[in-house]
N, C-alpha and C positions, 0 to 999 in steps of 0.2 A: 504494500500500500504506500502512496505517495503522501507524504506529509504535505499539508497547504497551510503555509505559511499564514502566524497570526496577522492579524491588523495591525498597522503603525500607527498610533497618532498621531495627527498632524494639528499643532493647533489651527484655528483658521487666522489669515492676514487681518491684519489692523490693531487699534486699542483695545482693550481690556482694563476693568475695574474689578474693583473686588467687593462684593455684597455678603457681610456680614449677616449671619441667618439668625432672627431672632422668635422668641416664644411663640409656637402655634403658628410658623410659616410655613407651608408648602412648598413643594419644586414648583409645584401648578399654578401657585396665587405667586411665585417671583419670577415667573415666565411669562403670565398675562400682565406683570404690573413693567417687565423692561420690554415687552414685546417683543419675547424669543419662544423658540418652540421646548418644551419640556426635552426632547429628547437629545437638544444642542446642548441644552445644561447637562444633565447626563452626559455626555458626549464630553464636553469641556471638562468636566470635571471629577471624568473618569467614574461618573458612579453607574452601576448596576442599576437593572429594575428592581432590585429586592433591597439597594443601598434606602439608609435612614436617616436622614438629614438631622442636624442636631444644634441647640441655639448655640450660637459663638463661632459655628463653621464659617471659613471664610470659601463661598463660591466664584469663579470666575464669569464675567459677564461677557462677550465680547459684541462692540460695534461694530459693525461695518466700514468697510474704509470709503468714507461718506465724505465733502463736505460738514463743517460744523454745523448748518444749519438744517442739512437734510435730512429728510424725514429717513431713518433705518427699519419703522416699522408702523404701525398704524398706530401703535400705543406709544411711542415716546421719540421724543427730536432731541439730537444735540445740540446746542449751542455753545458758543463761545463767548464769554464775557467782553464786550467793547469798554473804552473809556467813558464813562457818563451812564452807563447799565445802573439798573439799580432793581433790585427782585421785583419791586411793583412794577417799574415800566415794562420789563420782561414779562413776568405776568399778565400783564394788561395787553401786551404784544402777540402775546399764544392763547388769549381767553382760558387762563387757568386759574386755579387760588394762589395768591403769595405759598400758603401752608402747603398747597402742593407741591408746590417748587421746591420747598422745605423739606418737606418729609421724603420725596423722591433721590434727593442730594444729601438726606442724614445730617440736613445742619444743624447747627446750635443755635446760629446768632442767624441776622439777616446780611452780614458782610461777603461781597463779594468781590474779587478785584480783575481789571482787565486779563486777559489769556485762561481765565479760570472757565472749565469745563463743568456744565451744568447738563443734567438731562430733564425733561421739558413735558412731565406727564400729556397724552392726549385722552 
């Protein structure tokens, strides 16, 4: 019998964030909330169907290699932070909540600065 070589991963091209997994999250509810398919998380992050996610895991997210401002899914935009940004005007920009922008980006404060990489709930 001829052995068939295992699978290589490859991760895909582009950037990558890391999403901290916390109390009571799913693979399912942080794949519909970045706008990726469950099985690319899995994928990326080397878990099984029968892997158990756990709070404090750190998952890999990956964008697309997009434009900052283009859309990579139907549920979320990258943008880039310009000089004169400020969470409300960006907010007000994409028709979203400030808290959204917040809670999607795990900030603390409302401080943002030029070049800073925001994603952009839809």
């Amino acid at each position: 019998q001829a052995k068939v070589p295992s699978a290589v991963y490859e991760p895909p091209k582009g950037q990558y964030f890391r999403h901290v997994v916390r109390r009571g999250e799913t693979l399912s509810r942080i794949a519909s909330r970045y706008g990726v398919t469950v099985r690319s998380l899995r994928s990326w992050n080397r878990l099984s169907s029968k892997s158990v996610i756990r709070p404090g895991q750190r998952l890999r997210i990956w964008l697309a290699n997009a434009p900052a401002t283009q859309k990579t899914s139907s549920k979320v935009v990258r943008y880039t932070v310009r000089s004169g940004d400020t969470v409300f005007s960006i907010a007000k920009r994409y028709r979203v909540s400030i808290s959204a922008i917040k809670r999607a980006n795990r900030m603390k404060t409302f401080d943002i600065r030029p070049g800073q990489k925001l994603i952009i709930p839809r």
